[in-house]
N, C-alpha and C positions, 0 to 999 in steps of 0.2 A: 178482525179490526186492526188495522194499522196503528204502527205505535206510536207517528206522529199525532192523531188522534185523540191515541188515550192521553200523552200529554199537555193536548190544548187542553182537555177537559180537566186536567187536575190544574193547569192555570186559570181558567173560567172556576174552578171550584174553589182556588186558593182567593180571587178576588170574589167571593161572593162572602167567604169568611171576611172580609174585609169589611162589606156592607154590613153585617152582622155584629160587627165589634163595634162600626162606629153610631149603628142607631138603637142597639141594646148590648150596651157592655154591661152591663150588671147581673140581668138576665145570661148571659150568654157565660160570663164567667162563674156562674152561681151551677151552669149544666156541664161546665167541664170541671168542677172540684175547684175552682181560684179561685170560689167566695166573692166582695165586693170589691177585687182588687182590678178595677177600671182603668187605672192607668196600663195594668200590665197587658188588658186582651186589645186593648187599642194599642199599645204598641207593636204585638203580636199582630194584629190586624193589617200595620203599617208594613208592616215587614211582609205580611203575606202579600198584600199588594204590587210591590217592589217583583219578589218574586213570582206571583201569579201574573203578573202582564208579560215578563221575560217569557215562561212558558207558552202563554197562547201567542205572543206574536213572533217569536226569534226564529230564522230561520234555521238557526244551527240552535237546539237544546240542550244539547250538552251541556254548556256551561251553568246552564238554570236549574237544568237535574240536579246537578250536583249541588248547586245553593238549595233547594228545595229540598234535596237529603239531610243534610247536613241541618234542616230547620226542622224536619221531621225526628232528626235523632235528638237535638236541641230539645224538642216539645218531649218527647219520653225525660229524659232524662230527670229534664226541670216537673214534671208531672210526679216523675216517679220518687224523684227525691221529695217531693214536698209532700206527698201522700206518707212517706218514711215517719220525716220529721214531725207530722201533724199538724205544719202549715195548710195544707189543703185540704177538702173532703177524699177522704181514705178512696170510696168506691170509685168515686167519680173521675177522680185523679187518675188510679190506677189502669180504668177503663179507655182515658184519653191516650195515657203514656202506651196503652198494648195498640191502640187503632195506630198510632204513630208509627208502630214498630212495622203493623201490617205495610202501612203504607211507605216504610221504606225500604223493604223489601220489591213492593210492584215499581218502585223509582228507580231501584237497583236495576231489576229488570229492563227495564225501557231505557236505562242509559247503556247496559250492554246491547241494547237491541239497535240503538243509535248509531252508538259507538261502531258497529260490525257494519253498517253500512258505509263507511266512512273507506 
């Protein structure tokens, strides 16, 4: 699989979080440990959006990989601290902040993968 590709699909995947924050943010923040804090997964939403369209349409992705890493290290961080603190649900939290990490890792990847065709 090409790795222009896999990063439309994490663009098409980051705007489909988007649909998800803004017709059940309650719901949806209640399954990532944020509890009923609806302003934050709708903004988190807005923001995937911004970044998920750059991904699936740009021709050059680089620039949006590295917005989209950089949002994925964001999401551990802010998960993993609040899971710390006891802001968040402990499990849930934590389970968010590790998919984050996988997922910036395969981001890494696919921006060296870009990058080298360059």
């Amino acid at each position: 699989m090409r790795a222009t590709t896999v990063v439309r699909a994490i663009g098409w995947g980051s705007m489909g979080f988007t649909v998800a924050s803004l017709v059940a943010p309650r719901a949806l923040g209640r399954a990532m440990g944020l509890g009923d804090r609806t302003r934050l997964v709708r903004a988190l939403g807005a923001r995937d959006l911004v970044v998920g369209a750059g991904l699936a349409g740009a021709d050059d992705p680089a620039p949006w990989l590295r917005a989209r890493l950089a949002c994925e290290l964001f999401d551990a961080v802010l998960h993993a601290g609040g899971a710390a603190s006891g802001a968040f649900h402990r499990k849930r939290a934590l389970t968010v902040a590790a998919g984050a990490l996988a997922l910036a890792g395969l981001e890494h990847a696919l921006l060296d993968a870009t990058e080298a065709r360059r």
